[in-house]
C-alpha positions as CSV (number, residue, x, y, z in Angstrom):
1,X,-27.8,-17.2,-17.5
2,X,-28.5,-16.2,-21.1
3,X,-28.6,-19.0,-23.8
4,X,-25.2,-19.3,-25.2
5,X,-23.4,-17.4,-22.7
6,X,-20.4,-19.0,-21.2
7,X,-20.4,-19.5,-17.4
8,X,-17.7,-17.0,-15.8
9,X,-15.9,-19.4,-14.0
10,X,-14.2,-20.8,-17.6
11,X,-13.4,-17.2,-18.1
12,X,-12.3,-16.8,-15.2
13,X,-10.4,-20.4,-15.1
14,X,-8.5,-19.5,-18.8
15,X,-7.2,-15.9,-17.3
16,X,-5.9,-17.2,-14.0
17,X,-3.7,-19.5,-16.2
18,X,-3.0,-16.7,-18.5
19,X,-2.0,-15.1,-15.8
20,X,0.0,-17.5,-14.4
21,X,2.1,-17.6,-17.2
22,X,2.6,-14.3,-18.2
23,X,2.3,-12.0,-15.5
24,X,5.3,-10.6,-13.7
25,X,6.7,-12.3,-10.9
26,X,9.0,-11.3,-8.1
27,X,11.2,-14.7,-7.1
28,X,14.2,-12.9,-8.1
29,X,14.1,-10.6,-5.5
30,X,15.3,-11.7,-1.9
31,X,13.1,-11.4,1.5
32,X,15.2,-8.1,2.7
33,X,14.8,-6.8,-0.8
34,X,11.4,-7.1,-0.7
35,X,10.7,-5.8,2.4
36,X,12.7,-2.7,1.6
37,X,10.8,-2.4,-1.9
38,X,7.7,-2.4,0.4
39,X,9.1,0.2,2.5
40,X,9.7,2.4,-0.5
41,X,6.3,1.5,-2.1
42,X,4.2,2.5,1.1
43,X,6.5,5.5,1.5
44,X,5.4,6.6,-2.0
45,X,1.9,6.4,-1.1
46,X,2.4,8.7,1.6
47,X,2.4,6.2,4.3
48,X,5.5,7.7,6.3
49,X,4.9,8.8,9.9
50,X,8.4,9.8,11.5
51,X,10.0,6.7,12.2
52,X,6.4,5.3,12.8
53,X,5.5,1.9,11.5
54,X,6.9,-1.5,11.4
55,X,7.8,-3.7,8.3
56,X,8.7,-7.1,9.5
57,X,9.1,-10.7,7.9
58,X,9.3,-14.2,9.6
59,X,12.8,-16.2,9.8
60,X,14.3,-19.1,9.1
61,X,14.9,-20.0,13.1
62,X,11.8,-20.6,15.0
63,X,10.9,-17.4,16.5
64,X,12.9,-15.2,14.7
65,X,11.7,-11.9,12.3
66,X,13.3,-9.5,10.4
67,X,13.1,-6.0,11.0
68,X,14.3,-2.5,10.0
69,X,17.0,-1.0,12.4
70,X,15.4,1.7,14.3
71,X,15.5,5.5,13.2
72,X,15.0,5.3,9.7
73,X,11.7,6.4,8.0
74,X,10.4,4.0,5.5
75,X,11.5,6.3,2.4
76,X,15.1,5.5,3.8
77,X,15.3,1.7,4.5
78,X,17.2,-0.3,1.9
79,X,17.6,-4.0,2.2
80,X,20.9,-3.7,4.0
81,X,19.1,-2.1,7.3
82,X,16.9,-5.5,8.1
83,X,18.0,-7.4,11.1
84,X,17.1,-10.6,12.0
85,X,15.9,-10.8,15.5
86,X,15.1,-13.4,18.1
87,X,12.0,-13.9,20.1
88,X,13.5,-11.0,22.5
89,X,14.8,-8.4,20.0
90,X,17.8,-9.4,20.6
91,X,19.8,-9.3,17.2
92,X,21.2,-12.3,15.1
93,X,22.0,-10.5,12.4
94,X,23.0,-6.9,11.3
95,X,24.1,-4.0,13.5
96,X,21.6,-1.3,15.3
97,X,18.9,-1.8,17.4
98,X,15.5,-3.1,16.3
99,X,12.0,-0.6,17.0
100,X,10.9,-1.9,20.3
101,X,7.0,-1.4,19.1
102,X,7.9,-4.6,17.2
103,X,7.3,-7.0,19.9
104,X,3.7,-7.2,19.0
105,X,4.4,-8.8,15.4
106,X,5.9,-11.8,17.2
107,X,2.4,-12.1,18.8
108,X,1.0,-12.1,15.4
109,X,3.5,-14.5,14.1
110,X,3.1,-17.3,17.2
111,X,-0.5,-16.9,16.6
112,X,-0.9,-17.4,13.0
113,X,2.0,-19.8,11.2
114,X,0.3,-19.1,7.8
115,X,1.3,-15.4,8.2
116,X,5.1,-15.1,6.8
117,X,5.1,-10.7,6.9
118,X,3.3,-8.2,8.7
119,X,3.6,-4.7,8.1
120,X,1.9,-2.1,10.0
121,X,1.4,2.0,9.0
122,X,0.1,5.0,10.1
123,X,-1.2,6.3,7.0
124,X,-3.2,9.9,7.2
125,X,-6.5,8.5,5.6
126,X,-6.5,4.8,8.1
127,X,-5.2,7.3,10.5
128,X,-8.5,9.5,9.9
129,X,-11.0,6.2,9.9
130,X,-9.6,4.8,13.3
131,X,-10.1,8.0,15.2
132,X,-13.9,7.8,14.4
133,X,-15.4,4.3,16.2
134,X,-15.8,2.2,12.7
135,X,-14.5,-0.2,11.1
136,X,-12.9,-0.1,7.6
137,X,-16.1,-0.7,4.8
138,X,-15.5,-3.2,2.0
139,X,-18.1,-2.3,-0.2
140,X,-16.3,-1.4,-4.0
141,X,-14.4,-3.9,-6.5
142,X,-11.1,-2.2,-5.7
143,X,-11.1,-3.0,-1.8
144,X,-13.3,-6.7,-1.9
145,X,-9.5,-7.7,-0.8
146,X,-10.7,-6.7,2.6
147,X,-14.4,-8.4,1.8
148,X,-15.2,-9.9,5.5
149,X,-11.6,-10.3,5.8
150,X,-10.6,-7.1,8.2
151,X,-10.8,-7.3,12.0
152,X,-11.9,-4.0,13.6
153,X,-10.0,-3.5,17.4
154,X,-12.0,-0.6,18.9
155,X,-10.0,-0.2,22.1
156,X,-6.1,1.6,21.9
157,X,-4.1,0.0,24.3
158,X,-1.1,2.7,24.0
159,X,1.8,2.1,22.5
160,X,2.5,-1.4,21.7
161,X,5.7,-1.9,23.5
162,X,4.4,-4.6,25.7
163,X,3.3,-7.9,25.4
164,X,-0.1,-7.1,26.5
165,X,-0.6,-5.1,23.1
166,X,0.9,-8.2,21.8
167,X,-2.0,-10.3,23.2
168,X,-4.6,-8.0,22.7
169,X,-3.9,-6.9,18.9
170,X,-3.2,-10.8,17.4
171,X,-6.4,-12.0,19.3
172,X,-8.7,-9.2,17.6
173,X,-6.8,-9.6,14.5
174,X,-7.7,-13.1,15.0
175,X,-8.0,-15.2,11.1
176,X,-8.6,-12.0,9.2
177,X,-5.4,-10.6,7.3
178,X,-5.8,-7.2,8.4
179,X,-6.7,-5.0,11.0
180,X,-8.1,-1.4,11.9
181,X,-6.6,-0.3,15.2
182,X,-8.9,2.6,16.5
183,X,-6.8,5.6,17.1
184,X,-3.9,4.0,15.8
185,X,-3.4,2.7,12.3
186,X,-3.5,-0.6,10.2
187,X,-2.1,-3.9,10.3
188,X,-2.0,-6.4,7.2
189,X,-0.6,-9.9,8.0
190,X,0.2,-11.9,4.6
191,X,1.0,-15.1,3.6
192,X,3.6,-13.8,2.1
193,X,5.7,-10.1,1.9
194,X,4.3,-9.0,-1.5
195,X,0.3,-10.2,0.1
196,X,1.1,-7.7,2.9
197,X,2.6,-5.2,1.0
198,X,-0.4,-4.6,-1.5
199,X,-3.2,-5.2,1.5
200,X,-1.4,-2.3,3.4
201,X,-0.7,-0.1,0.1
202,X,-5.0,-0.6,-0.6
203,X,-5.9,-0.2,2.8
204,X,-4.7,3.1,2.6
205,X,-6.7,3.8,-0.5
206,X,-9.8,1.9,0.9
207,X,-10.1,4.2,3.5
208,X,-9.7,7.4,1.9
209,X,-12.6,5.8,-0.2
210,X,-14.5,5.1,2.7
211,X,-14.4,8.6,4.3
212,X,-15.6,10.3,0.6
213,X,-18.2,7.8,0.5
214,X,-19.4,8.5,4.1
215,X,-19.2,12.1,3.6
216,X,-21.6,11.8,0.2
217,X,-24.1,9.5,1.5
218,X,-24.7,6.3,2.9
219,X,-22.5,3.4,2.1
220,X,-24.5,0.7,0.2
221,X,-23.2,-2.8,1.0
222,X,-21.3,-5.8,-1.4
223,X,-23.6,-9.1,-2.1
224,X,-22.5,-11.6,0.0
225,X,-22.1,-13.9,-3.0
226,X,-20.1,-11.2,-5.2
227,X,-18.3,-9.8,-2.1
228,X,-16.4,-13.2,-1.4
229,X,-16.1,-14.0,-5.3
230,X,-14.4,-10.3,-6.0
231,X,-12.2,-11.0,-2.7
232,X,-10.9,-14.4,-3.8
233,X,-10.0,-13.2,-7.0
234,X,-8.6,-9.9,-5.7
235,X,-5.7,-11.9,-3.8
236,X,-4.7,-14.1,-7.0
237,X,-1.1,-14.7,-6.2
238,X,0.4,-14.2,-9.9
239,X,-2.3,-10.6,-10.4
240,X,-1.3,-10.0,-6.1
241,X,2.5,-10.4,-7.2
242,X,2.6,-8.3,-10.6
243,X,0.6,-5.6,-8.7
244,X,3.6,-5.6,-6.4
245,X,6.1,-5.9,-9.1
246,X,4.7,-2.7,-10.8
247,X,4.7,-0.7,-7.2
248,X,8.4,-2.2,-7.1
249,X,9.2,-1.1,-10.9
250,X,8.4,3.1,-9.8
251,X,10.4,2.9,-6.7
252,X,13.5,1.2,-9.2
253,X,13.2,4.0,-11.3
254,X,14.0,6.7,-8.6
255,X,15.8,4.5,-6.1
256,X,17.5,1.4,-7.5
257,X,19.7,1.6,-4.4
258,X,17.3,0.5,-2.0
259,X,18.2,-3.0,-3.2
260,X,20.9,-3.1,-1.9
261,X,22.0,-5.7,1.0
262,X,25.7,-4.4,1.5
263,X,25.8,-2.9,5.5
């Protein structure tokens, strides 16, 4: 390091309490709001595939998720459509029937108690990437969130109605928080909705990224040491939060309705 230079890590120290302080957060909203926010959000980024894709958030009772009633596309869902299921669909709370592709989230939530949402898309770029044998690339600043921390399945079981899906995808997606599913999609599993909401928004992006890359050249790898440094600091809660906040802020704008938890 050059004399007189201070190290990073007080920079980096004084910002994350900066932006602790400062930055936006989300606590105001509750867990069906922000799961339709995120349904809006992804929908916006052009993550809509029929009434494909799941958005689904851990319960209070043990084995329990919430999830959107089935037949709506994500640019539809409002917080009102969420029902709370049990660890065999069946609903607790809310009237319709829940997507029966959802019983392989409560494989990913028996497997991993740190992981409170999991929302899984077909998006056209991840869509692109997972019909070509390779796993997602972390290798720019804007997708280190992914830096050795995306599992790669490379067999499609079919649809995931069963539990064997259920076994299969939560043991590849093993401690990683998301997930390329070859000819099939993405699945990010966050410690919290507003984690899994910007992994899946960025996973989009970081494919599309990878597929220009791959068409331009060959793709040059992260440092190791940088790599983990830039993915650490990537999934900051109060920066991960405001991101999420600001996505939530342009769907507000055009749909303040979706907030709404009135049946």
């Amino acid at each position: 390091m050059t004399s007189g230079h201070k190290p990073k890590s007080a920079f980096e120290m004084r910002a994350t309490a900066d932006m602790n302080q400062h930055l936006a957060d989300t606590s105001n909203w509750s867990v069906r709001q922000k799961l339709a926010l995120t349904a809006r959000i992804l929908a916006a980024e052009g993550h809509g595939s029929g009434l494909a894709g799941q958005i689904t958030a851990r319960g209070d009772e043990a084995g329990s998720m919430w999830t959107a009633r089935f037949g709506l596309g994500l640019d539809e869902i409002c917080a009102a459509d969420f029902l709370l299921v049990d660890s065999e669909l069946n609903v607790l709370h809310g009237e319709g029937m829940p997507n029966p592709s959802n019983r392989f989230h409560l494989w990913v939530y028996r497997a991993r108690p740190d992981v409170a949402c999991v929302v899984h898309t077909h998006p056209p770029f991840v869509s692109a990437l997972s019909m070509i044998g390779v796993p997602l690339i972390a290798s720019h600043m804007d997708t280190a969130m992914f830096y050795e921390d995306c599992a790669w399945l490379s067999e499609w079981p079919g649809p995931p109605i069963g539990d064997e899906e259920g076994e299969l995808i939560s043991e590849a997606l093993g401690d990683k928080r998301s997930i390329l599913l070859a000819h099939h999609g993405q699945l990010s599993a966050g410690e919290t909705i507003e984690q899994a909401a910007v992994l899946a928004f960025h996973f989009e992006r970081a494919a599309k990224m990878q597929l220009d890359a791959m068409a331009a050249g060959e793709i040059k790898p992260l440092p190791t040491t940088q790599g983990r440094h830039a993915h650490d600091y990537r999934l900051k809660t109060a920066p991960l939060n405001a991101t999420f906040h600001y996505y939530a802020r342009q769907v507000l704008a055009r749909s303040p309705e979706c907030l709404n938890e009135d049946g």
